[in-house]
C-alpha positions as CSV (number, residue, x, y, z in Angstrom):
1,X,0.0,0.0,0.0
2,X,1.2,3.7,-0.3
3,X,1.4,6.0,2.3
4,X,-1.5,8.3,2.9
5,X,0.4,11.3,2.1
6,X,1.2,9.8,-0.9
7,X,-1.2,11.4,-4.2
8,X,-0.9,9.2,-6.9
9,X,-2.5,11.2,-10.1
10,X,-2.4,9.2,-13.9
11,X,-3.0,10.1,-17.4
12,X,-3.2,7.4,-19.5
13,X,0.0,6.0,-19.2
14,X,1.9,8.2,-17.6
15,X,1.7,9.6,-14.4
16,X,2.8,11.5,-11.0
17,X,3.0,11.0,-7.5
18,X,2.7,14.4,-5.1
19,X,4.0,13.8,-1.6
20,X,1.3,15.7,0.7
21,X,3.6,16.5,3.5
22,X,6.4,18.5,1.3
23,X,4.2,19.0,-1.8
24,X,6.8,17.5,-4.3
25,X,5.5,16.3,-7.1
26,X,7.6,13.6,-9.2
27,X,7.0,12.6,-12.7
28,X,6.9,8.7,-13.4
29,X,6.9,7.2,-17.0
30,X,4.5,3.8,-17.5
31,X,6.7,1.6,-15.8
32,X,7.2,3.5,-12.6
33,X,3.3,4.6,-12.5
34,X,2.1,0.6,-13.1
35,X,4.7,0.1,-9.6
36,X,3.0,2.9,-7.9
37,X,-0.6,1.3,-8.8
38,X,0.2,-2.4,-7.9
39,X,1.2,-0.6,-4.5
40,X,-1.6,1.5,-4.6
41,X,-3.7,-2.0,-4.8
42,X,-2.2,-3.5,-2.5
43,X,-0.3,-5.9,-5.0
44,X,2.3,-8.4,-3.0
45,X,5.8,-7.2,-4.0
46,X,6.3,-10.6,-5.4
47,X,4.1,-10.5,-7.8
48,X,4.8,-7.0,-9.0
49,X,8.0,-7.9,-11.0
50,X,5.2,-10.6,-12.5
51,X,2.9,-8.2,-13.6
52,X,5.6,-5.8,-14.7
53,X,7.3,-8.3,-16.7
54,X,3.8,-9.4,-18.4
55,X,2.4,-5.6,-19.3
56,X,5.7,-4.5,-20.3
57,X,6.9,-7.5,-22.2
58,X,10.2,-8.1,-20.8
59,X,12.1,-11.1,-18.7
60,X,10.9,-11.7,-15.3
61,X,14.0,-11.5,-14.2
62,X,14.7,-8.2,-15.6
63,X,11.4,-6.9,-14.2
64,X,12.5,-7.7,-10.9
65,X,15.7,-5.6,-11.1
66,X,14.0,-2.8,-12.7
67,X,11.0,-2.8,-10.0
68,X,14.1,-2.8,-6.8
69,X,15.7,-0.3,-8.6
70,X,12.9,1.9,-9.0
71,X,11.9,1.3,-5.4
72,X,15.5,1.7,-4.0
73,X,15.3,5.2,-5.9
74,X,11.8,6.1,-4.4
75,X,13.2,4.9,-1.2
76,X,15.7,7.6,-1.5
77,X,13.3,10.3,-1.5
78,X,12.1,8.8,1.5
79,X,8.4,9.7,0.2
80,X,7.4,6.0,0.7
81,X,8.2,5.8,5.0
């Protein structure tokens, strides 16, 4: 799940995410906003890379890497805690 203060906003397939508390807003290509709205739905992370991997048409095990990498990078912004 995301974070309350989390405000995930999508058009078509592209998207952004505002954090409430500093009112950043980040831009996120398809890849990143599909991530945000498996979250959002309470997808298991496991399964994520699955779905990612599927929509996007690419290895599992290259969806994986690409879903920790973009988690490790939101992680940074600390926006997810």
């Amino acid at each position: 799940m995301l974070p309350t203060h989390i405000k995930l906003n999508s058009d078509g397939d592209r998207g952004f995410f505002i954090d409430l508390r500093t009112g950043e807003l980040y831009k996120l290509n398809n890849s990143g906003l599909r991530i945000l709205q498996c979250l959002q739905a309470g997808t298991p992370m496991d399964q994520i890379s699955d779905i990612i991997a599927a929509e996007f048409d690419v290895d599992k095990s290259r969806a994986a890497e690409d879903v920790n990498y973009f988690l490790e990078r939101i992680n940074a912004l600390e926006t997810l805690q």
